[in-house]
Structures are given as C-alpha cells and as structure tokens.
N, C-alpha and C positions, 0 to 999 in steps of 0.2 A: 488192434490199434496200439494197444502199449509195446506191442513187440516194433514196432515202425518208428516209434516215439526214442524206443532204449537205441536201437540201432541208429538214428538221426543224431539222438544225445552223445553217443561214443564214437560216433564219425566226427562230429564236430568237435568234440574233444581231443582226438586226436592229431587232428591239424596242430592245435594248440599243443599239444604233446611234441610236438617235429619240433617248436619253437622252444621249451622248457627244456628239452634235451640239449640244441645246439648252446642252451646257456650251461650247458653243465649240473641242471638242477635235475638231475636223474629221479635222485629217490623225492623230490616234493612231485613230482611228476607221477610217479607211482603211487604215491598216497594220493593224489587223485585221481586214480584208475580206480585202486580199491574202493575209494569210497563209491562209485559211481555203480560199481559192481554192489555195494550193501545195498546202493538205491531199488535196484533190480531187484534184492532178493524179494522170493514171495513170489515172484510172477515166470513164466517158463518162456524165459528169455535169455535164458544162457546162452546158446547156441548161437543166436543171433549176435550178442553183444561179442562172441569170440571170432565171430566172419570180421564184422562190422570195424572190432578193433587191428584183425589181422593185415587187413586188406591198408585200412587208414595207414595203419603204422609203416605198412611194408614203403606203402608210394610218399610217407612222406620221411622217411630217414633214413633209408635203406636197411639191409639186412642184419650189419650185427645188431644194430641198433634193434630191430626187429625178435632178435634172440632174447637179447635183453628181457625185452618187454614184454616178449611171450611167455619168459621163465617166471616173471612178476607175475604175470594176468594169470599163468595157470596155476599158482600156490594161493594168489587170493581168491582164485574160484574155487578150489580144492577146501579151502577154508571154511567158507559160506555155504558151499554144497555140503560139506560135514555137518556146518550147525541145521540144516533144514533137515538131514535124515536120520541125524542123531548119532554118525558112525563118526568115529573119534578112533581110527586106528593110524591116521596120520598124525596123531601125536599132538592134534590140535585142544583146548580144552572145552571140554563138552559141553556145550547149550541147545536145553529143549528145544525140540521142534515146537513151534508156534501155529497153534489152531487159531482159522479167522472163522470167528461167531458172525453170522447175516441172522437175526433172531426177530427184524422187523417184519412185520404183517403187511401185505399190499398194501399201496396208499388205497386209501378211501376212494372209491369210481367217481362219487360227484365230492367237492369241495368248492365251497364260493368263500368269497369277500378274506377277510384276516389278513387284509396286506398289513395294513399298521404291523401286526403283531408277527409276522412273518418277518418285516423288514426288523423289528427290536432282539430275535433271536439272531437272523445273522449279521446286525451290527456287532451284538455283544461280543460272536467267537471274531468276527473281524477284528474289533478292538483287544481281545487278548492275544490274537496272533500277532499283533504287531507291539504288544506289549510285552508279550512274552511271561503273562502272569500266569497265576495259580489257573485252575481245573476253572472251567468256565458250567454255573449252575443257575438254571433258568427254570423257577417253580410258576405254571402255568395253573391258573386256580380259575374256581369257575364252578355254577350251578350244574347240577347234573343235569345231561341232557345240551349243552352248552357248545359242546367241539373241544373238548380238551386234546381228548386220544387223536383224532381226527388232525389238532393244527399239528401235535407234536411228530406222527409219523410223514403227515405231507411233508415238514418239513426238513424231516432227515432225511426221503427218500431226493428233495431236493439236490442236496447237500451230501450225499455218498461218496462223491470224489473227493470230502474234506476228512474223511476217516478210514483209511485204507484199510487199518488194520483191524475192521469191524465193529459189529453194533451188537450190544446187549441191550436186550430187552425183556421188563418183566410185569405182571399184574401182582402189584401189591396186597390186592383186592381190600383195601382200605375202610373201601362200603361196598359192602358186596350182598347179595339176598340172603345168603347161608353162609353159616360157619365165622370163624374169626379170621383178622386180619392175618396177611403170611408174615409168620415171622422171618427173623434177620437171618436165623441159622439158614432155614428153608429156603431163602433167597438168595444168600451167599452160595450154597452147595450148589443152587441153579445155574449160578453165574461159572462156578469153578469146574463144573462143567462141561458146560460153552466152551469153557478156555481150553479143555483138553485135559484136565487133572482123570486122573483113575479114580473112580468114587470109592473103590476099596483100599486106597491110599491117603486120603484125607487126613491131615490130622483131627483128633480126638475134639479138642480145643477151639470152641465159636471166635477167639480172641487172633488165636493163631490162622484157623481159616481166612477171617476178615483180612487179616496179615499179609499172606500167602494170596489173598487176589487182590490185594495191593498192588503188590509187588507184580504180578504179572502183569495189571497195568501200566507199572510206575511208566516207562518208558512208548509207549505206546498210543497214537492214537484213535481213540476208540470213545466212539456215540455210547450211550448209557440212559436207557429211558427208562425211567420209576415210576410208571402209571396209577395212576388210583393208590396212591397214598393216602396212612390216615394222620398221619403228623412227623411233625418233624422228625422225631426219638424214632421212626420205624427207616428214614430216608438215610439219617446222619453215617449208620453204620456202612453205609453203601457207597459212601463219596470217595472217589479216588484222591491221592494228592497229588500226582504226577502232572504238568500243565498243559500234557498234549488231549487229556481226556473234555472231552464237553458232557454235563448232564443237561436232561430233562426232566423233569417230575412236575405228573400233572396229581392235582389235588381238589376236591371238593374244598378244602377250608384252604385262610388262607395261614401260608407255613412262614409267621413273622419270623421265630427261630433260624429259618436258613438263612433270611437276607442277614441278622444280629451276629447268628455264630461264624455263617460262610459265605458274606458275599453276595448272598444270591440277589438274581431280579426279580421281579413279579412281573409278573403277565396275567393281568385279568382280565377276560373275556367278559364283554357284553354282548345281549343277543344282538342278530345279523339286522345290518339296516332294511328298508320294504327292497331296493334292489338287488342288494345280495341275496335275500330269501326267494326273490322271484326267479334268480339267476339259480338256485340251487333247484326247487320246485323243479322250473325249466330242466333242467339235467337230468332228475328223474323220469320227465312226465311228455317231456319237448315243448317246446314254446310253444308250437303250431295247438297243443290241447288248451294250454291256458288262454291263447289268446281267441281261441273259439268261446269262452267261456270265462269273458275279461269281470263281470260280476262276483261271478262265484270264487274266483282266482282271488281280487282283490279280501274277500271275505274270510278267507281260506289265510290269506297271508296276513290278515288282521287277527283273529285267533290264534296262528302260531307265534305271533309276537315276535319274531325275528329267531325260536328255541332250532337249532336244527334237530333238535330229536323229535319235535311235533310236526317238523316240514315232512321228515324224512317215515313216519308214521302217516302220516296225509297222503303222500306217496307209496307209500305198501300197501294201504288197501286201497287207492285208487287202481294199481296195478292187478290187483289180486281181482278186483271187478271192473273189469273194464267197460263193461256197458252200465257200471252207472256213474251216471253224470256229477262233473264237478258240485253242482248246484243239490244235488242229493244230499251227498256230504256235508255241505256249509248249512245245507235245513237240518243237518242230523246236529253237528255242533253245534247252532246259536243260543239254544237251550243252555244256559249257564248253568242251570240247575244239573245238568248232566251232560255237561262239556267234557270232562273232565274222563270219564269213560269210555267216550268216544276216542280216544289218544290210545288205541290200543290193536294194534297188529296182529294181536293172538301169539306174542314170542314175546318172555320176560326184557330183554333188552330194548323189546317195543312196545313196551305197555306202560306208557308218562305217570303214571299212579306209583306204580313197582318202582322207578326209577328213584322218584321223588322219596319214599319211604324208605331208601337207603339213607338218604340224609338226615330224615328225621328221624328213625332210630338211636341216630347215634349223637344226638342232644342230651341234656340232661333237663329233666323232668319239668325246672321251673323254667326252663328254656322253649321245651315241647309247647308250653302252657301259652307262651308270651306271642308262640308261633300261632298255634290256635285263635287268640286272641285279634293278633292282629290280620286275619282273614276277616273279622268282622269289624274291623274299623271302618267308617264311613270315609269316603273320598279316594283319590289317588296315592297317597304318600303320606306320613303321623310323624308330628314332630317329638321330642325328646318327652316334654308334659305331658301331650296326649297319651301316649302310651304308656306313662305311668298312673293317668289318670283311668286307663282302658283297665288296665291291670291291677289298679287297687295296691300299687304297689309304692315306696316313696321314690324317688328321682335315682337317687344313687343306686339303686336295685337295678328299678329297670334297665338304667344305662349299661349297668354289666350284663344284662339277659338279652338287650339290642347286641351288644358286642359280641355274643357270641354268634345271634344268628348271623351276623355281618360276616363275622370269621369263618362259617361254614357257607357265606356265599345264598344264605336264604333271603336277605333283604340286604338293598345297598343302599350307601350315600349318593344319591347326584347330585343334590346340594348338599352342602354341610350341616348338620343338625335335623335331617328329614329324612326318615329313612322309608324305602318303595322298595314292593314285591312284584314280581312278573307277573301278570293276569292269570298265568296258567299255577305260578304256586300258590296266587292268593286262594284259587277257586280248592284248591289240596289243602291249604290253611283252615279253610273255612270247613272241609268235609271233616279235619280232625274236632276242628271245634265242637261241632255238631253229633261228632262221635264220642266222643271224651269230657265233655264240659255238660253239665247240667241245665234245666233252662232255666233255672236261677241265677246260676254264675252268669249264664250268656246275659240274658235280661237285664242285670245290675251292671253288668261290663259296659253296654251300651248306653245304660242311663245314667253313666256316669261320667261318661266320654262328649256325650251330650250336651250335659248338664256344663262341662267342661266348655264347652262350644257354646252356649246359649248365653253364662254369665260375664264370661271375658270379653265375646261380643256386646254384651251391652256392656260394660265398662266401656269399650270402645268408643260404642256409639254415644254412651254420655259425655265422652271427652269431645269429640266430633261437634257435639253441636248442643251447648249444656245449657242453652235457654229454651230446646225444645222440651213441650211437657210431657213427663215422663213416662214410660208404661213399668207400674210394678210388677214385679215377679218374683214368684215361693224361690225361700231357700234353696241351695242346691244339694243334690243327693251325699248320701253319708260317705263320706269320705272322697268328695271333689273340693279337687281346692284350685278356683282359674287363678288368672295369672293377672297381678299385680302394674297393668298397666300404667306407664307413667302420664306420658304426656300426648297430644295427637296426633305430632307423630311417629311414634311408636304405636299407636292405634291402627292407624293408616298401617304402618310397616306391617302388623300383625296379623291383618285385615286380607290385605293384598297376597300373604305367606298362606295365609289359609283359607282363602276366599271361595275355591273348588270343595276343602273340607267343609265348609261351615253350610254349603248348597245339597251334600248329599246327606249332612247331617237332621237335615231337616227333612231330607225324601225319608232318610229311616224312622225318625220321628212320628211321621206319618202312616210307616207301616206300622210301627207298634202302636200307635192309638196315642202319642201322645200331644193330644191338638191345641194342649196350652201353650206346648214347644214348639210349634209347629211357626202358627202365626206371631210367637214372640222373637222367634228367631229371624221372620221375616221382617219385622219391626226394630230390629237389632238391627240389621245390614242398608235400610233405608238411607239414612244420610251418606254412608259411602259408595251405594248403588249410586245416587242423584251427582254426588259431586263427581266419581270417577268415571260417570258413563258407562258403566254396568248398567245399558237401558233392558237389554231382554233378559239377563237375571234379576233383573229388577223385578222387571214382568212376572218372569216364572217361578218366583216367591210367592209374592201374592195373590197367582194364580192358587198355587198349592195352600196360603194362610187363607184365604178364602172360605175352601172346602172345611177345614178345618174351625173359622171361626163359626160360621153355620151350624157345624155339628157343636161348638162349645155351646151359642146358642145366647150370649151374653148381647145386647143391641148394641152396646157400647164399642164390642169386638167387632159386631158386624157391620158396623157405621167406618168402624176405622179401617176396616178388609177393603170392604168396597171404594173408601177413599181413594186409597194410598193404590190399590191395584188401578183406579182411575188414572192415578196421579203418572204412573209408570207407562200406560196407556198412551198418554196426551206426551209426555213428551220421546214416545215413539212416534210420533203423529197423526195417531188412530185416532182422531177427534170424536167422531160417535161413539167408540166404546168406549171411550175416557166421560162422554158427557151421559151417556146412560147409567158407566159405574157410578158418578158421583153424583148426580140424581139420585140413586138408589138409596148413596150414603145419606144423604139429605135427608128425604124421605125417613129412614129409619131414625135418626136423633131428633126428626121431628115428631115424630111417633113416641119417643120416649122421651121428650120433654127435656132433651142432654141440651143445653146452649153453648158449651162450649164443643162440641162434635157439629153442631147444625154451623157454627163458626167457621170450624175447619174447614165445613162441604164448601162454606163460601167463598172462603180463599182457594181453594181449587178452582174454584169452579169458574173464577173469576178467569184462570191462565186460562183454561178450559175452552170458555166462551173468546177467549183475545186469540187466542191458536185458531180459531172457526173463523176468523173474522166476523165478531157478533161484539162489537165495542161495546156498545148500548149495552146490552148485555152482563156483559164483562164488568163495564161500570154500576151496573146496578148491582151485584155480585159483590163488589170491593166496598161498596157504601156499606154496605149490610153486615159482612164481614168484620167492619171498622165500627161500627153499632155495638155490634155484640163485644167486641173486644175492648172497647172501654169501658162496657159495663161489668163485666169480668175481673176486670183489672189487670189485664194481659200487656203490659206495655212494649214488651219486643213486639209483639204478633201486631198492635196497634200501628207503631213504627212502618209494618213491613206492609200492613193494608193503606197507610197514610202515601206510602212509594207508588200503590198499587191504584190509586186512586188517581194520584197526579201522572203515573206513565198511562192512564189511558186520557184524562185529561190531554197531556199534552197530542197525542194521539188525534185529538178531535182537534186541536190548535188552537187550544187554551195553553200557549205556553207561559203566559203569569202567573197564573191561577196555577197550572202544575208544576213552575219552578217553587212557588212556595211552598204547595205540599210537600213535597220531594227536600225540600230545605228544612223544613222543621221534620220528619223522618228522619233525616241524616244526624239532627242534633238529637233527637231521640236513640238513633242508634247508635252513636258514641256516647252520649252519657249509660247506656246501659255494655258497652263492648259488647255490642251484638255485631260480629264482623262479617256475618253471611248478609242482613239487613244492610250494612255500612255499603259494601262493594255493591249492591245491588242497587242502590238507592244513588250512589256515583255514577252506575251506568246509565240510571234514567238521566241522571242533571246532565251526562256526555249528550245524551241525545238532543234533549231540549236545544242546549247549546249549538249542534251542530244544526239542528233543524231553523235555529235562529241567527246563524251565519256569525255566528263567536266560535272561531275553531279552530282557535289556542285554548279558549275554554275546554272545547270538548275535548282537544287532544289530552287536554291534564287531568280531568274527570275518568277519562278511557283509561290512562297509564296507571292510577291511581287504582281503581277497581281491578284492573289488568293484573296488580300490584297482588292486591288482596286475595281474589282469586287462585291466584296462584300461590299462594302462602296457607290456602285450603285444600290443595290439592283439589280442585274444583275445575276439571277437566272440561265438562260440559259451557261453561259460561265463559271461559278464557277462549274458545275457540270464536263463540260471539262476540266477544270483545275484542279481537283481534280483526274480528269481523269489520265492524263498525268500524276500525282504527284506518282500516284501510279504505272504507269509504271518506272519511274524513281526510285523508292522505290526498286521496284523488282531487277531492273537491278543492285542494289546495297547491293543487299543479305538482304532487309530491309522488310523481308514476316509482320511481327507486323504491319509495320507504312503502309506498300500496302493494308492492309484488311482493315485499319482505315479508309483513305481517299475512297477508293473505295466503302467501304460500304455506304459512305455521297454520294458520286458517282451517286448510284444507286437510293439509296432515290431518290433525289432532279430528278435523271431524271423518273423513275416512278411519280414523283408527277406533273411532267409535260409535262406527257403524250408522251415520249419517250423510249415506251416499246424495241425498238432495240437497243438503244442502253444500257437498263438497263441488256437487256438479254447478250450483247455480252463482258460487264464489270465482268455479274455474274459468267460466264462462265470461265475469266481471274480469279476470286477470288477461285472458287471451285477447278481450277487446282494446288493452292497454298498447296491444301489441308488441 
C-alpha cells in the first residue's frame, strides 16, 4: 500500500514539477523532489518512486529537462540510500542507520467501554499536532486491576500510523510481587537498545546515556509507553523533549508531579459502567451464555463492580470449567466473608488478592493502618470526621493518610469531602484489618465512629424539633468528638450527607451488642425520617430498635420502640400493624404506671384510629391524650392534641366547635414557636374553611402551612397540602392553578414512595381534563 501511495505522491508531483521547471524554478523544484524522496526513506520504495518520477518527468518536459532531473533524483537518492546503510564512500556525511522499535504487546482480545478516555488521549496528540508544542505526556492512573495497560496499548495499536518511526515500550514494574522497582539506568539501556545502540558501546555515564536517547529521539516520532510506574522521579528521566514524541504512563498513584513539572494530563479510570462490563463479559463468554443465565450474569456483574480484572477472572474460570453454570459461581462469590478468594484464576496476574497487595505494600504504615480501618467503616462512603474519628486520629492527620490513599488510587472523591472504596477493595481492606489490627483497636475504632454517628445525630435531631421531649444518652467514647452542628439546616444538610451511614451504623451496633446505640440512633433519625419521608427507613430503624429495646429491657425503651415503630407503620399505611404496635406501646406505660408514654400511645394512636377511618375512636384518643398533657404540663404536646381534637371535631361537622379548638392551638403554638404544631394546626383551620365554603380562607391557611412546611423540610405534609390546594382550586373554578399544585402533588408523593395516593391525585387531574 505505501508503495502505490509514494508512486501516486511523485506522479503527482511531477506534473507540478513540468510547471516549476517551465518557470525557471529548477532548483526549488528539486528540493522538492528531495524532500519527497526523505519522506520515503524507511520504506523500500525506492524503485518505485525512480519509475514513477522517470516516467512523470519524461511526458511532462521532455528529455533534457528529464536529464536534469534524473541527475538531481539520483544524487539525492544516493544520499538517503548512504544514510540508511551507513556507507559513506560517496563523500556524503555519515548518519546512523535508524532502527524502528515495535516493542507493543498485542492489543488486549476483549476491551469495552473507555471511549471518554480514548477520545481525551487523541484529542491531546491532536491538539499538539496542530500546535506544534513540546512532547505530548498522558499519565493514565488507576486502582490496580482497573485497565490501565489495557486502555494504553488499545490505544497506540489504534493510532500506529501516527508514529512511524516506532513504539517503546517498558514495565517499570512500579508495584510489582518481587523485587524492586526498574531502575532508570536499566530502563534507559532497554530503550537504547531498541534503538540500535551496541550495548558494548554505551557510554559509562547514566547522565550521558539518558542524553544520547534523547538525542535519538530528539527528531523523531515515536510512542513511548511507561507502564506501571511508581512516581514521578522514576518516569521524569525517561521523557523525551523533542515534539514529535507522545508519552504514555500508566500508574497506580496518581503522578501530580508530571502534570506541575511537564504538562502532563491525567487520565483516571473508574470502574466500567453495568453495560460496558456485560459487553466485556459478552467478549469472553458470548452473549448467547449470559443471556441463558440473565440472573446469575446480573449477580456476576454486581460483584465485579464494573473491575475488568474481576470480570476478566469470572471469565477464566468460567472458561477453564465449562460445565459449571454461571449461577454456581455467583453462589460460590455472594459469601462476602469469602468473596474475595474467590477472585482467583490460579495465575498471580489473576489472583484480585495478589493484585491488590501490590498497592498496599507500598503505603506507609500509618497509611496501611487508615486502609485497614476504613474497610470497617459502617455505610458506603466516611466523610473527612468520621475517619478521623474511625481512626483515633486529629482531622489534620487523617486528611494527610486519606490523601495518600487517594494518591494511590485506594479510595476516591465522588463527592467532595467523601471519600469511597470499591466493594472489592473494601472487602481487601477489611481482610488486612482483621489480620493486622487487634480486636481492641477494631472494637474501639467502631465504637468510636459510632459514637460519632449517634451524638451529632442527636444534635441534629434536637435542632429538628427542640420541643420534642428528649431521650438522654451516656457520654461519648474516649476520644470522639461529633461535630458541632449549628442550625437545622445544616442538621438536615448533615443528616441527608450521611443518612445511608448513619442506617448501617446502627446494623453494626447491633452486631456488637451495643442495644443502647442501637434504639438511640433510631430515635435520633425519627423527626428527619417523618419530615423527609424516609417512610421504610423509618420502618427499618425501629424495626431493628425494637429488637434491641427488648433485649435492654427498660418499659420505658419498650413503650417508646413499639410507639414510634407504630408510628412509622401507619403512615406507611399498614393500619393494623401500626394499631397493634401502639396498643402494645399503651399496654406497657400502662403497666409501668409512665403517664407521659401512656400520653404519647395516645397521640399516636389517635392518627392511628383517623388513618382506619375509626373517628370515634380517634376522638376519644385525642381527649385523653389532651388529659394527660395538661396534667403534665406539656403545653406544646397540649397545643398539638387541642389541633387533634378539633380536626376530628370538624371531621364529624362540628365546624365551630373545631374552628375554635384549632384557634386557640394555633395561639398556643405561636406563643411557644412550636412551628410543626403552627403549620399543622393551619392545615386543619384550611380545611374547616374549605369544608365551610370560605375559600380565600382556606387558600391562605393552605399557602401559609405550605409556607411553614416547607421551611421544615417536611416533605411528607407539603405534598398534602398541595393536595388540598388543589382541591380547593377546583372548587373555585381555578382548573390552571389545580393541575399546578397537583402536579407538584404527585411528584413529591411518587418520590416518596406513595404510589396511592399519587394514583388517586392523578386520577383527580385527568378528570380536569
């Protein structure tokens, strides 16, 4: 092909040669023969370009012209043939013959997904080709196990017609099982080489070496891949300065030094999204087996987390046994406790353990420690505190012992200030803990991380809502210190940031036995469960404080489990399990003589019975409720049974009789700024109002709570109120402003998980038509 290409190139050139000649431009004519002829060299297309040129010239300028230019063509072929054989008896001056290094390894058979990061390597040589800048150097970094080697050769074997003059390539072995990293010297000699140097000619001098494959670069371009680096100081000696060269270097950490000293990009891999890893899977395995077996595939491509070094081990030993079934495998892995073994090919390169422990080797000690550690964090992700608080260490510690693991690529930022580990290296994190760490250290790490989670959420929850009555709790462990929340919302903010941590914090709690943490933590997250519509974590708190308060054994704990787990219950709209827990709760404060718990069961118990349609009920609930709380001397809780008296009142159409309750409530709840009571006790006065055909009233009562509601982050009740808005719209010939609110309606209850009632709103809009 390149021979048809020079022969095409020098025919067409020569036409234009017939025109430069008839101007008299002889010799610019010939320096563009010769140069055309340098383009050639390297490829054994001599022969061709001397027909190609003879033939062109003869037809287009006839013959002397043709002497000419054959006398030119064969002193600069004579030239160039000298410099490729090294013979220099025509008097020419002598230049090496030039060795082309091919030093890449096969592209990888399967490769998926990495377009982004494929398309950011040939933008960058793009952008230097047309800039014509310095040596173009792209440090591709990355968890081992990730595709570093993998993006870097697919994409040079890509791109081989943008480097004629060849490809070096080397294992730095940076993190390697055995032995130390390659040094510079050892690397440089590899490369010089490649290039054609005689090894028994070398100079002496690592300075002058480095020098000397400069220089044979300087002019030339040429790929340059630095695999498996372990920092910068081993890469730096290796970088060409010539512009025509592009590097690669892949690195487990990452190399800030190149992009500060030279320019460089980053390129950081994350694992493969679920259809790039099915699409790689697919490659090894063929579609046609995963999709027999779309269970086990999906299960399969859930454990490997998007690693291709886990896909690519999933598929070795599928391969190696082929009669057993996907679904074997996914029962052999689900075992977290010995996941992690399972990742093993029987060949160091395929054994996810071995891989793994290259990188952590080469941590230092209190880094090792912070790794360990945080394999036993509770949750998904530990913000900058928690892990100082995991680790017993002060903030500025830690943050340097995150940085490095971050630097080597062992945990990352997806958000800012959070930093998450792969499933597969937390379960590697967790196996050094458990090897290396004491069960003192572990045991105090946890109870301190905890402890950490249990008191900031109740700070939380007493900014949330600081006229409910309290639940005390012991000091926090030695050397935890939570975090200083200001106002509610930054409780909310902090709440919602750690809201997954603060759910597994409590399942670990529970395995260690510790069941005062257990149900306090559940009791901590209550008012931002209720308001944000968190209804099935709601649930599955007090499901788990529950078990726990039981085993504490206090009436008091298990009066308030059974409550509040009611409470979570009913406004999932389980009405029998909500009205059996809180019977229970009853029951037991009535048993122990508590008045203000036998209170609480009342107020539940009252929505309880209104949720069953049992008014009667409900009403007799709220009176009793409203009893006990003036004798107490509860006057929020009074406030909010006085609301609760007159919305069933009005319920029955006593709307007098419940506007006035509901009026002296609301004075009750502003003189005390109880603003959950305020908004709630507006809602009832909207309804009355509307039920009594005042509905400017209602609308101003509705916007007002609307108002408040949503100034509480009270997600649950702003969808009801929006609710009602819109019925109140309608009944006012206002179909525009009913579809507004009702649409917000529906959202907010679809998003939290209130498909009945999103269906029975939707149903109200569609009839608008």
């Amino acid at each position: 092909m390149w021979s048809r290409l020079a022969v095409l190139t020098v025919a067409a050139g020569a036409f234009w040669l017939a025109y430069v000649l008839a101007k008299a431009w002889l010799d610019d004519a010939l320096t563009w023969i010769d140069g055309h002829l340098q383009f050639a060299m390297g490829r054994d297309v001599t022969e061709a370009i001397r027909q190609a040129g003879a033939v062109s010239v003869a037809a287009s300028i006839g013959g002397w012209l043709l002497l000419q230019g054959l006398r030119q063509i064969k002193a600069a072929e004579a030239r160039y043939a000298s410099a490729r054989t090294g013979n220099t008896s025509s008097g020419v001056n002598s230049v090496q013959r030039r060795t082309i290094p091919r030093q890449l390894p096969p592209a990888p058979r399967q490769f998926a997904g990495r377009s982004a990061e494929l398309a950011m390597l040939t933008d960058a040589l793009d952008h230097a080709t047309r800039a014509g800048t310095t040596v173009v150097i792209s440090a591709i970094g990355g968890a081992g196990g990730i595709g570093k080697t993998s993006l870097s050769v697919s994409w040079a074997r890509q791109h081989l017609d943008r480097f004629p003059d060849g490809q070096l390539m080397v294992d730095l072995r940076g993190f390697a099982p055995t032995g130390e990293p390659m040094s510079v010297a050892e690397a440089v000699r590899g490369f010089l080489y490649a290039l054609g140097e005689d090894p028994t000619k070398l100079p002496a001098d690592l300075d002058t070496q480095i020098g000397l494959y400069r220089s044979l670069v300087e002019d030339r371009r040429i790929l340059i891949v630095l695999d498996n680096a372990r920092d910068t100081a081993q890469v730096a000696p290796l970088l060409p300065g010539g512009p025509g060269c592009t590097v690669l270097i892949t690195s487990r950490r990452r190399l800030a030094g190149l992009v500060t000293q030279h320019g460089a990009q980053l390129v950081n891999l994350a694992p493969l999204s679920e259809p790039e890893a099915r699409q790689l899977l697919a490659g090894h395995l063929g579609d046609r087996r995963l999709t027999a077996e779309p269970e086990a595939t999906a299960a399969l491509l859930a454990m490997c987390g998007g690693l291709p070094l886990a896909l690519s081990i999933v598929a070795a030993r599928v391969i190696a046994q082929p009669a057993l079934p996907l679904s074997g495998l996914a029962d052999e892995l689900a075992d977290q406790r010995t996941r992690l073994g399972g990742f093993d090919a029987g060949e160091i390169p395929l054994n996810l353990e071995c891989v793994f422990s290259w990188s952590h080797q080469a941590l230092t000690g209190s880094a090792a420690r912070m790794f360990g550690l945080l394999g036993l964090s509770p949750g998904p992700d530990i913000s900058l505190p928690a892990a100082a608080e995991l680790a017993g260490l002060p903030t500025t510690q830690a943050r340097l012992l995150l940085h490095e693991l971050e630097t080597a690529h062992l945990v990352v930022q997806q958000v800012a200030g959070r930093h998450r580990m792969h499933d597969l290296l937390r379960l590697y994190a967790t196996k050094q803990a458990h090897e290396h760490l004491s069960d003192s250290d572990r045991e105090e790490a946890a109870r301190r991380v905890i402890d950490f989670y249990r008191h900031t959420a109740h700070r939380a929850e007493r900014l949330l809502d600081p006229h409910r009555h309290p639940v005390e709790i012991d000091a926090p462990a030695s050397g935890c210190h939570p975090l200083p929340l200001a106002d509610p919302a930054e409780a909310v903010a902090w709440l919602e940031a750690e809201h997954a941590n603060l759910m597994a914090a409590q399942q670990l709690a529970a395995e260690l036995g510790m069941h005062d943490h257990v149900w306090q933590l559940a009791w901590c997250l209550d008012t931002f469960h209720y308001r944000r519509g968190h209804l099935r974590e709601w649930r599955t708190v007090w499901r788990t404080g529950l078990e726990s308060a039981l085993r504490v054994g206090d009436p008091a704990v298990i009066s308030l489990a059974h409550r509040l787990l009611g409470d979570a219950n009913l406004n999932l709209d389980d009405h029998e399990e909500a009205l059996a827990q809180l019977t229970r709760s009853l029951q037991v404060a009535e048993k122990a003589g508590d008045l203000s718990a036998q209170a609480h069961a009342h107020r539940i118990l009252t929505w309880a019975n209104g949720r069953a349609g049992r008014d009667r009920a409900a009403h007799g609930h709220a009176t009793e409720a409203l009893r006990l709380y003036k004798e107490l001397g509860l006057r929020v809780r009074e406030a909010a049974m006085l609301n609760a008296v007159g919305w069933f009142e009005a319920r029955a159409g006593d709307y007098d009789q419940a506007r006035a309750r509901c009026e002296a409530a609301l004075a009750l709840c502003r003189q005390h700024d109880y603003r959950v009571g305020e908004a709630n006790t507006l809602a009832s006065l909207g309804y009355i109002a509307q039920h009594t055909g005042r509905l400017d009233d209602a609308l101003t009562h509705y916007h007002r709570a609307l108002a408040l509601f949503r100034g509480l982050n009270s997600v649950y009740y702003q969808a009801n109120t929006l609710d009602r808005l819109g019925q109140v719209h309608v009944a006012a010939g206002r179909a525009g402003q009913a579809r507004e609110v009702w649409s917000q309606a529906i959202q907010l209850y679809r998003g939290k998980g209130r498909p009945v009632d999103a269906d029975r709103v939707q149903q109200e809009l569609d009839a608008l038509g």
